[in-house]
C-alpha positions in Angstrom: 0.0 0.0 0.0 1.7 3.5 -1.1 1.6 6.1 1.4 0.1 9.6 0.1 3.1 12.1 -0.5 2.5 15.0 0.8 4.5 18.1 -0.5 3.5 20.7 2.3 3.8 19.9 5.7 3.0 22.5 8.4 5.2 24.2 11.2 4.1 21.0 13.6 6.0 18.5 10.9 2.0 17.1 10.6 1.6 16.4 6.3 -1.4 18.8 5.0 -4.0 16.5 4.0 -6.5 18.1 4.1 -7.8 18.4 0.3 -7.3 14.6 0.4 -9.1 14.1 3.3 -11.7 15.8 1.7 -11.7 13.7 -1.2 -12.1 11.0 0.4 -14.8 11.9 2.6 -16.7 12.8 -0.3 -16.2 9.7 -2.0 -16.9 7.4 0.9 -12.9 6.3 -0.1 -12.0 4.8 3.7 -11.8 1.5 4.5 -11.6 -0.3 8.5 -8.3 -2.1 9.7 -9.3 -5.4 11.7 -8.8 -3.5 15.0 -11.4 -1.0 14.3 -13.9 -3.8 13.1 -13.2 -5.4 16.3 -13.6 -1.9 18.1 -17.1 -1.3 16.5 -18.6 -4.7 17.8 -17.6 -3.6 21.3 -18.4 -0.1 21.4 -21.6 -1.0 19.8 -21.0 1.6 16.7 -22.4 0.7 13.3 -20.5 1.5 9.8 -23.5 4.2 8.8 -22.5 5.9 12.3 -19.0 6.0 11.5 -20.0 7.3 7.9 -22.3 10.0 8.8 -19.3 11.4 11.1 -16.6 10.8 8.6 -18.9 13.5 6.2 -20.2 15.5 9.3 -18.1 15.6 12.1 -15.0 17.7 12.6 -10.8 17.7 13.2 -10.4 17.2 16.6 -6.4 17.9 16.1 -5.3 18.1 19.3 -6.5 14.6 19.3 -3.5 13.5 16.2 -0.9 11.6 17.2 2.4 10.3 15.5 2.6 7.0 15.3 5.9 5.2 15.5 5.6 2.3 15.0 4.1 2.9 11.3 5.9 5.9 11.4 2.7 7.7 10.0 0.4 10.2 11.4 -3.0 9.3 13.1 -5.7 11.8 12.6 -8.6 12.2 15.0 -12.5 12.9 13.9 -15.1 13.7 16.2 -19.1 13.7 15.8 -22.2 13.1 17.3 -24.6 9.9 16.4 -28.4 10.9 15.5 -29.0 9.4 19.6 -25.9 11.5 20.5 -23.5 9.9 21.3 -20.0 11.5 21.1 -17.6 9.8 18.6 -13.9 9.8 18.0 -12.7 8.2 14.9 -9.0 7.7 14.7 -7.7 7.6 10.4 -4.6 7.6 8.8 -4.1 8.7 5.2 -2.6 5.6 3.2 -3.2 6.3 -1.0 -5.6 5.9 -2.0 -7.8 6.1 0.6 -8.2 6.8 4.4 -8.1 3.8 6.6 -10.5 3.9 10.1 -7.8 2.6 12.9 -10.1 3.0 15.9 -13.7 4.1 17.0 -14.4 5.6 20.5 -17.3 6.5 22.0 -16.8 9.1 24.5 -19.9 8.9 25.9 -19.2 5.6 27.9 -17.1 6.1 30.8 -13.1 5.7 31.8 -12.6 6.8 28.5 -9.1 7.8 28.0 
């Protein structure tokens, strides 16, 4: 899987992605890692909820975190469910698409 090359990057070191974030919102182009499957069973969070905050919610980015270990950049997404429950969605940007690492729902308690 390529990694999207980012030309800019801002003052943080943190690649600007978002026109292809954008893009791929729009298009619906993300797809979920085994480990946010699993997350969605547990947390009790369907796919449409995880949609309709990938096209609605907003960039929590004091949430993003670099990621060593994949030496990439995890993105955080935050939204509410039509019952209202509070949602962070962690991605990272990997061509050509977004993938959906982990779902949270906030709402639940001892969330970190």
């Amino acid at each position: 899987m390529a990694e999207v090359k980012h030309e800019e990057t801002a003052k943080n070191g943190r690649p600007r992605f978002a026109q292809h974030f954008a893009k791929c919102r729009k298009k619906g182009f993300y797809r979920f890692v085994d480990h946010a499957q699993m997350r969605l069973t547990q947390r009790e969070v369907t796919v449409a909820e995880v949609r309709q905050i990938m096209r609605e919610g907003f960039h929590e980015k004091k949430k993003d975190e670099w990621k060593e270990a994949y030496s990439e950049w995890n993105y955080a997404f935050r939204g509410k469910t039509i019952d209202g429950r509070a949602i962070r969605i962690a991605v990272a940007v990997k061509a050509p698409d977004l993938l959906i690492i982990t779902v949270i729902d906030l709402s639940k308690k001892n969330v970190h």
